[in-house]
C-alpha positions as CSV (number, residue, x, y, z in Angstrom):
1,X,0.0,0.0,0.0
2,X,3.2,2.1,0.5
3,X,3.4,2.7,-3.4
4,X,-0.3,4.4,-3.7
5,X,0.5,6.7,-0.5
6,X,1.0,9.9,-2.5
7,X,-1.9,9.3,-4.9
8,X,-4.0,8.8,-1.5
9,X,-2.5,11.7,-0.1
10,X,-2.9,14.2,-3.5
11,X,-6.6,12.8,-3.5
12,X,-7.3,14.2,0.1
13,X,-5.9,18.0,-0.1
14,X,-7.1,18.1,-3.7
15,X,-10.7,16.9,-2.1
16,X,-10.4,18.6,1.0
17,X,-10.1,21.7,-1.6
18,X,-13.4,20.4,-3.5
19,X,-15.0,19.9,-0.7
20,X,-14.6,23.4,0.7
21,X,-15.7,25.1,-2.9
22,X,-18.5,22.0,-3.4
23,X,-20.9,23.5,-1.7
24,X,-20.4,27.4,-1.7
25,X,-19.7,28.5,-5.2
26,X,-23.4,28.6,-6.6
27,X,-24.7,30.5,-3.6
28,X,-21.8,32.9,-3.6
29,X,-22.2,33.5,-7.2
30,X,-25.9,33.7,-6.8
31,X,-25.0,36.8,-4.8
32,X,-24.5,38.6,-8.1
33,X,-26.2,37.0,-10.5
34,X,-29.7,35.1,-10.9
35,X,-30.3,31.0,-10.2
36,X,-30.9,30.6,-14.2
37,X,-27.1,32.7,-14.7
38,X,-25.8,30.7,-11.8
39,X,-26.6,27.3,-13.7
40,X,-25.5,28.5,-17.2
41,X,-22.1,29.7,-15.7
42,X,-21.7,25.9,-14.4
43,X,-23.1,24.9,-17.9
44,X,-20.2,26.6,-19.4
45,X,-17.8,25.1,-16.8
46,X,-19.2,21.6,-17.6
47,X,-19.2,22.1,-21.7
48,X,-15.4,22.6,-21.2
49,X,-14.4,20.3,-19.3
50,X,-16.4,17.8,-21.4
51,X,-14.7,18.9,-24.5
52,X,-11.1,18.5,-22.1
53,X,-12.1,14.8,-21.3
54,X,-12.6,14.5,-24.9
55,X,-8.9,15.5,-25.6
56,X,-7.6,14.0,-22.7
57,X,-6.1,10.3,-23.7
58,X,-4.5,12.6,-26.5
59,X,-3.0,15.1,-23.7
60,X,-1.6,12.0,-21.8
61,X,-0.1,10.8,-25.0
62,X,1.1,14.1,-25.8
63,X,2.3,15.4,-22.1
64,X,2.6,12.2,-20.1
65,X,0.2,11.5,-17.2
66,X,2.6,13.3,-14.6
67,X,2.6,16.5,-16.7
68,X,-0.8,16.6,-17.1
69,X,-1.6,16.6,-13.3
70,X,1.0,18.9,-12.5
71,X,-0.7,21.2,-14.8
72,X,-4.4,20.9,-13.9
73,X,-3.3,21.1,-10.3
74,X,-1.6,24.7,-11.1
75,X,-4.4,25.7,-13.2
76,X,-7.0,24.5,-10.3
77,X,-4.7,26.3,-7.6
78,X,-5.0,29.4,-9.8
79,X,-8.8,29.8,-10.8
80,X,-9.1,29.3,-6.7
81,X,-7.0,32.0,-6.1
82,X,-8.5,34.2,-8.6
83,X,-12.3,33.6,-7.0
84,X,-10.6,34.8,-3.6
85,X,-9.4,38.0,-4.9
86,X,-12.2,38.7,-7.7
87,X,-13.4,42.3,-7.2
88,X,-16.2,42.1,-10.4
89,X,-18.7,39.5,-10.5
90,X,-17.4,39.1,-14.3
91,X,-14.1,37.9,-12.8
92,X,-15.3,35.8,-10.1
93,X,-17.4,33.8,-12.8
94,X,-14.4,33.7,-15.0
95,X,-12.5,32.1,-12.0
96,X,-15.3,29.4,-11.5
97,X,-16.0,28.4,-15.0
98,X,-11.9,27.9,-15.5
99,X,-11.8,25.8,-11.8
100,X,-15.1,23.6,-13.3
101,X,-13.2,23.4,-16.0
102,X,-10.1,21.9,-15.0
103,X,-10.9,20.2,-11.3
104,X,-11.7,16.7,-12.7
105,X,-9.2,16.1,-14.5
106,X,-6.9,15.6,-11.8
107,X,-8.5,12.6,-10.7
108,X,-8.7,11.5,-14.4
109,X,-4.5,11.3,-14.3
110,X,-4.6,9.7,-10.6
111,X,-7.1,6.8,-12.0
112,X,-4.4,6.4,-14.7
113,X,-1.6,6.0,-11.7
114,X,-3.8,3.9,-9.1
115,X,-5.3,1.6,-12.0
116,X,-1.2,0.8,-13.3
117,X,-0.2,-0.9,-9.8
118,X,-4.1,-2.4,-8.6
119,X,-4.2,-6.4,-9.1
120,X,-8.1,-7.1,-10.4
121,X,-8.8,-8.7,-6.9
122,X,-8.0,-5.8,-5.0
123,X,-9.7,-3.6,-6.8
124,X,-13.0,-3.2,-4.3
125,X,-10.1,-2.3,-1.6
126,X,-8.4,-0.3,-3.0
127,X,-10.8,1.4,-4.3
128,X,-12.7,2.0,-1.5
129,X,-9.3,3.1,0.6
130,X,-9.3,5.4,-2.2
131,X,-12.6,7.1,-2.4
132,X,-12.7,7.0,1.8
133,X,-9.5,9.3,1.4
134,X,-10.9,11.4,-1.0
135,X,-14.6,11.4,0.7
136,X,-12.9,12.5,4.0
137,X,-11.1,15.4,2.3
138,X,-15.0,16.5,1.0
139,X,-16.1,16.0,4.3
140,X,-13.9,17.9,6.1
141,X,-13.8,20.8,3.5
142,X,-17.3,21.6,3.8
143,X,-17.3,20.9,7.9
144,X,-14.5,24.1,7.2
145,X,-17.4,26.1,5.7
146,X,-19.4,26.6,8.9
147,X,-16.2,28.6,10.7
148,X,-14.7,30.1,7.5
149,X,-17.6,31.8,6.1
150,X,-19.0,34.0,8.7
151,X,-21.7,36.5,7.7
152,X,-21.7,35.1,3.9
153,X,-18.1,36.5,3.6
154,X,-16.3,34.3,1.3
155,X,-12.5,35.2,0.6
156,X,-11.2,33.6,3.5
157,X,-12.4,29.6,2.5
158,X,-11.1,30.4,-1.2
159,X,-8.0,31.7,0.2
160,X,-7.8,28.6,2.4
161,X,-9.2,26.1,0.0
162,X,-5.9,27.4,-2.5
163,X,-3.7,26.9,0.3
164,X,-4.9,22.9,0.1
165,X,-3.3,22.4,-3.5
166,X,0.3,23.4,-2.4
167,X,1.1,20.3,-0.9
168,X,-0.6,18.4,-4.5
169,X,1.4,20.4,-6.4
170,X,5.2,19.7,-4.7
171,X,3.9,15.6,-5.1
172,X,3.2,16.5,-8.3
173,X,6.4,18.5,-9.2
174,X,8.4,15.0,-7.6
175,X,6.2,12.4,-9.9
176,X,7.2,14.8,-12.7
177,X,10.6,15.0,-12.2
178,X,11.0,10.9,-11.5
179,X,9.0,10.2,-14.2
180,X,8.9,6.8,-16.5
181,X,6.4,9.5,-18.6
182,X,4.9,6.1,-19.5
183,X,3.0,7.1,-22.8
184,X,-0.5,5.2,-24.4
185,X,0.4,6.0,-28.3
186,X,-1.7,3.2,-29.5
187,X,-4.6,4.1,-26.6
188,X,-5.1,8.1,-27.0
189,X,-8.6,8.0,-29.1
190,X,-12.2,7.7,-27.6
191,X,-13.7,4.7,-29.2
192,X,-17.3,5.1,-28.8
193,X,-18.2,2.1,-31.0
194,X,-15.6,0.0,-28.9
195,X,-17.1,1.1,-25.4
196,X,-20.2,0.8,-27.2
197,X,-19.7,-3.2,-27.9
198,X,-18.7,-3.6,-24.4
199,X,-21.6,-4.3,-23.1
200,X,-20.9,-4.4,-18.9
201,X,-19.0,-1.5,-19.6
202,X,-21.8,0.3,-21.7
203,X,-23.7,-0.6,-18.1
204,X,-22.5,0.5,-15.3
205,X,-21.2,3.8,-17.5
206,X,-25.0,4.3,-17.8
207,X,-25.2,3.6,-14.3
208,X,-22.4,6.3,-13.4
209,X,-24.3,8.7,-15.9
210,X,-27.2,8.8,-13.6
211,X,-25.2,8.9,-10.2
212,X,-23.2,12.3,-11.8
213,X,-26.6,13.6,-13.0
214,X,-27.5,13.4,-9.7
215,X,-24.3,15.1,-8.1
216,X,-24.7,17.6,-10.8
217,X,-28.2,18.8,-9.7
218,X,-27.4,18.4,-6.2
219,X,-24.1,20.3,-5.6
220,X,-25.4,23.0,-7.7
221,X,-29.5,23.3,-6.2
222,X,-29.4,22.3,-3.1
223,X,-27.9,25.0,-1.6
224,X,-30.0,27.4,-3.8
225,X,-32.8,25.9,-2.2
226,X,-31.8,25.3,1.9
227,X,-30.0,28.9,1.8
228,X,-32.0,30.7,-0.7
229,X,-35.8,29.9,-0.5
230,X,-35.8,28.0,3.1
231,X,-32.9,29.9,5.1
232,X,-31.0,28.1,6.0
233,X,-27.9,29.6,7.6
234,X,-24.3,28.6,6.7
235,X,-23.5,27.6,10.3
236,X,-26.5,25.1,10.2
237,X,-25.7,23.6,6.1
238,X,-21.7,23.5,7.0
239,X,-23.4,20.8,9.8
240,X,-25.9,19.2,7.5
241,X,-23.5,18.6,5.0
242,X,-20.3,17.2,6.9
243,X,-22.3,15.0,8.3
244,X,-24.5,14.1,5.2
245,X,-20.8,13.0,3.9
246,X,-20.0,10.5,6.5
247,X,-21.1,7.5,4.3
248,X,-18.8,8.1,1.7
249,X,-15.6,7.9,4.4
250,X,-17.6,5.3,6.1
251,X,-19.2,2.7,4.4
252,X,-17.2,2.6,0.6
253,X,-13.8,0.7,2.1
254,X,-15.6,-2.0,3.7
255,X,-18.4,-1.9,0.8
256,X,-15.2,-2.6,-1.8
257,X,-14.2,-5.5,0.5
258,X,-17.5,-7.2,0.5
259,X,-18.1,-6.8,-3.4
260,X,-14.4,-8.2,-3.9
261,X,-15.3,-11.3,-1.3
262,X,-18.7,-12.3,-0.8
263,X,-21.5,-10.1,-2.7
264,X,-20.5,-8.4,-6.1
265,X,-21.3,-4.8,-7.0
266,X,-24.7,-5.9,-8.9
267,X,-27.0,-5.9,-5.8
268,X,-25.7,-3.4,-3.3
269,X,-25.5,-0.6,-6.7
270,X,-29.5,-1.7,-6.9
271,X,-29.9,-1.1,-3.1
272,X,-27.7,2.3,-3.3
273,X,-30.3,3.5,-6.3
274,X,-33.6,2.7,-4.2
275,X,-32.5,4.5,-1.4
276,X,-31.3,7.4,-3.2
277,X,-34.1,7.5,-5.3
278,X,-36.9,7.3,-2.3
279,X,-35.2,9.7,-0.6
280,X,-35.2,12.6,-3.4
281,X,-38.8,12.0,-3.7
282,X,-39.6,12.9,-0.2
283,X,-37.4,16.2,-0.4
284,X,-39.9,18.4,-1.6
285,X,-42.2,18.3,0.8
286,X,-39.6,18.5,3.8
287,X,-40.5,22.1,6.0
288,X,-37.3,24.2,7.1
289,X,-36.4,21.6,9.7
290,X,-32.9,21.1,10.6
291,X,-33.3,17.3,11.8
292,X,-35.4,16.4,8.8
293,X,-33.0,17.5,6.1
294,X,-29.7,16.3,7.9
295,X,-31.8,12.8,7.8
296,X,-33.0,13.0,4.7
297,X,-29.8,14.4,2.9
298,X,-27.8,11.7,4.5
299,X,-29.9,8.6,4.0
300,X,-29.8,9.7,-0.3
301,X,-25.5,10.3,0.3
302,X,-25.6,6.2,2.2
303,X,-27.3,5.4,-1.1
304,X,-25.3,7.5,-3.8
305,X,-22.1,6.0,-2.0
306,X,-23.1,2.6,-2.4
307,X,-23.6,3.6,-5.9
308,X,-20.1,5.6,-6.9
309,X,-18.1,2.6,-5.1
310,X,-19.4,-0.1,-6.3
311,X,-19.7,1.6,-10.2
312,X,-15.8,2.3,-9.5
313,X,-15.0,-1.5,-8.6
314,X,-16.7,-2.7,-11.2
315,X,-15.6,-0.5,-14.2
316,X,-12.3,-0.9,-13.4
317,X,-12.3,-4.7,-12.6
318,X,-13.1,-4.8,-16.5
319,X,-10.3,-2.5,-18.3
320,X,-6.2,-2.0,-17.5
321,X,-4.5,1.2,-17.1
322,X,-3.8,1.4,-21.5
323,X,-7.6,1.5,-21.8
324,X,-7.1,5.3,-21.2
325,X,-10.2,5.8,-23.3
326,X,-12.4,3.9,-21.5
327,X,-11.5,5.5,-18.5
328,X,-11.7,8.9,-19.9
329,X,-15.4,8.2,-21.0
330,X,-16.0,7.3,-17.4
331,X,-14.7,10.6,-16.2
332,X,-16.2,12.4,-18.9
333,X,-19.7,11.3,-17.1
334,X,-19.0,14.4,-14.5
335,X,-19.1,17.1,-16.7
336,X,-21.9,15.3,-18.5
337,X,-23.7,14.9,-15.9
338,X,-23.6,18.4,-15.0
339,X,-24.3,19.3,-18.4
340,X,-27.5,17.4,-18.2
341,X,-28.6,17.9,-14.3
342,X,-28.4,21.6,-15.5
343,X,-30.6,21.2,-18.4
344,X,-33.4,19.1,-16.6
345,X,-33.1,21.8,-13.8
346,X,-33.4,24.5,-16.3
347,X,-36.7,22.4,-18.1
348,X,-38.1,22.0,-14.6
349,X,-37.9,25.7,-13.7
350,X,-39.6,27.3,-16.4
351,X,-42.6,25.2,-15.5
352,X,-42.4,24.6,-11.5
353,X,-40.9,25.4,-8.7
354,X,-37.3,25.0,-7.5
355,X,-38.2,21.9,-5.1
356,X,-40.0,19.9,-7.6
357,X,-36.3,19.2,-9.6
358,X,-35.6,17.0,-6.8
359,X,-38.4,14.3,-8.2
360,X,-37.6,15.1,-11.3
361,X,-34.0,13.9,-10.5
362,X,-35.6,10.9,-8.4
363,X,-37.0,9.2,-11.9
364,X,-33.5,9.6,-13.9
365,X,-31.9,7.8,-10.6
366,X,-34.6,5.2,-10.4
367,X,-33.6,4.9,-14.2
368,X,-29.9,3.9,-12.9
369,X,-32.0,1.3,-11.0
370,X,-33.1,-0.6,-14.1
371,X,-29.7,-0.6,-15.8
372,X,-28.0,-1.6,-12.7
373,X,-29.8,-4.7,-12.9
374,X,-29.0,-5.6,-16.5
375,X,-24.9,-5.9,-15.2
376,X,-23.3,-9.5,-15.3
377,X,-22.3,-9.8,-11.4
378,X,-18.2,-10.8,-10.7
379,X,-19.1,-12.9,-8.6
């Protein structure tokens, strides 16, 4: 386990950096511009990084995979810095579109490093030692928000949050500078009909579709909707959401240990999607109740990560670390799934109100339900 320790550790400041901005940027942009502008400038963000996913088995070609996260680590560190100091709200979007832009594909080069060095039967384990670390950094980023943003004043947890990528970067710096710059010549295209043909893979990237659709909304509404049309206070969400986090640090490592061992991925994705789904369905008509939402927001998060870890194991328990494509598709499905979330909200809107998005998010997740079930178990 020695040899993954600076992936592990990259993954935790580079989350505990996420996790600080996760939750925060679309009500501190909402401060200057309207929930429909607030969703496009994430749209924008999204479209981007969706076209940079595209790209990306190229750039890895091209750069090598430890030049490629050295520079989507400085870039991230920079648009953070730029929202700190932003003076005009034409700046401050400019920083957040170019940090959506960029964020994800960091963890697109660490898949490339952890998937190298993980034997196919270790892949639940690792795995879920892996997302724990990086859950733990999300859930202690946003616990930050409750004491660093005091009277909606924001500079201090960007400043802060920038300070978490200093440490990613100097690992960085090293992997570049000891570099094998391992290239995938004959791997750098997309193969849609490929992926296509591979039908478990088709699956559970269906599957991991829905569960970023659902992120997508979720990161970006929710807090519209708790701080803007309930009001709820920062002090109170900073709670709500550390602790709605707790399953992912929780329950994914042993989760990957019992898909490796004893019950495959297939039925505990299904029971992840049933949860989640029931809960978003009750969310609308939840009063301003502290109790209520902290239960309500953490029983969907025990289902969503069931979902993420076991749609990890079982992705990459069927490719290697040259199907750089296929794993680029896979992490193509955040931006996409923002990209989408986005649109349904924006379809939703322009008929209803702002709680009713969370049922229509409920039937797309129920969706993953049914192609969950249409996966070949490993076991």
């Amino acid at each position: 386990m020695r040899k993954f320790a600076p992936i592990f550790i990259i993954a935790f400041f580079l989350s505990l950096n996420f996790g600080a901005l996760l939750y925060i940027n679309s009500s501190f942009l909402a401060q200057f511009y309207s929930t429909e502008v607030v969703g496009f400038i994430f749209l924008k963000g999204a479209a981007i990084n969706a076209i940079l996913f595209f790209l990306a088995p190229r750039l890895v070609n091209l750069l090598s995979k430890e030049l490629l996260l050295f520079l989507v680590l400085l870039l991230s560190f920079i648009s953070t810095l730029i929202e700190a100091m932003a003076t005009t709200p034409i700046v401050l979007a400019a920083g957040a579109i170019l940090y959506a832009s960029v964020l994800y594909l960091s963890y697109y080069c660490l898949d490339i490093f952890l998937e190298a060095d993980t034997p196919d039967k270790k892949t639940g384990k690792i795995r879920g030692i892996y997302s724990s670390t990086f859950n733990a950094g999300l859930l202690l980023g946003a616990f930050l928000v409750t004491f660093l943003v005091p009277h909606n004043s924001y500079k201090l947890i960007y400043l802060v949050s920038a300070a978490f990528l200093i440490l990613p970067l100097l690992l960085s710096l090293d992997y570049l500078i000891r570099r094998d710059a391992h290239k995938h010549r004959e791997h750098w295209r997309i193969s849609l009909g490929e992926w296509w043909r591979r039908r478990n893979i088709r699956a559970v990237t269906m599957c991991k579709f829905t569960l970023e659709t659902f992120y997508g909304v979720m990161v970006i509404y929710t807090p519209l909707y708790l701080h803007g049309t309930l009001g709820f206070e920062w002090s109170e969400l900073g709670i709500i959401f550390g602790i709605m986090l707790l399953p992912f640090v929780l329950l994914q490592w042993p989760a990957g240990e019992l898909a490796d061992r004893y019950w495959g991925e297939k039925e505990m994705m299904s029971v992840g999607f049933f949860i989640a789904g029931v809960a978003l369905l009750v969310m609308p008509f939840i009063p301003k109740d502290f109790y209520a939402w902290l239960f309500i927001l953490l029983l969907s998060r025990i289902g969503a990560s069931i979902i993420e870890i076991m749609t990890e194991s079982y992705f990459f328990k069927q490719i290697t670390s040259n199907d750089t494509g296929f794993i680029a598709i896979f992490r193509l499905l955040r931006p996409i799934g923002i990209l989408f979330g986005t649109l349904i909200a924006f379809a939703t809107l322009e008929f209803f109100s702002l709680s009713v998005i969370f049922i229509a998010l409920a039937l797309i997740v129920l969706l993953g339900l049914y192609e969950s079930l249409h996966l070949r178990d490993t076991l």
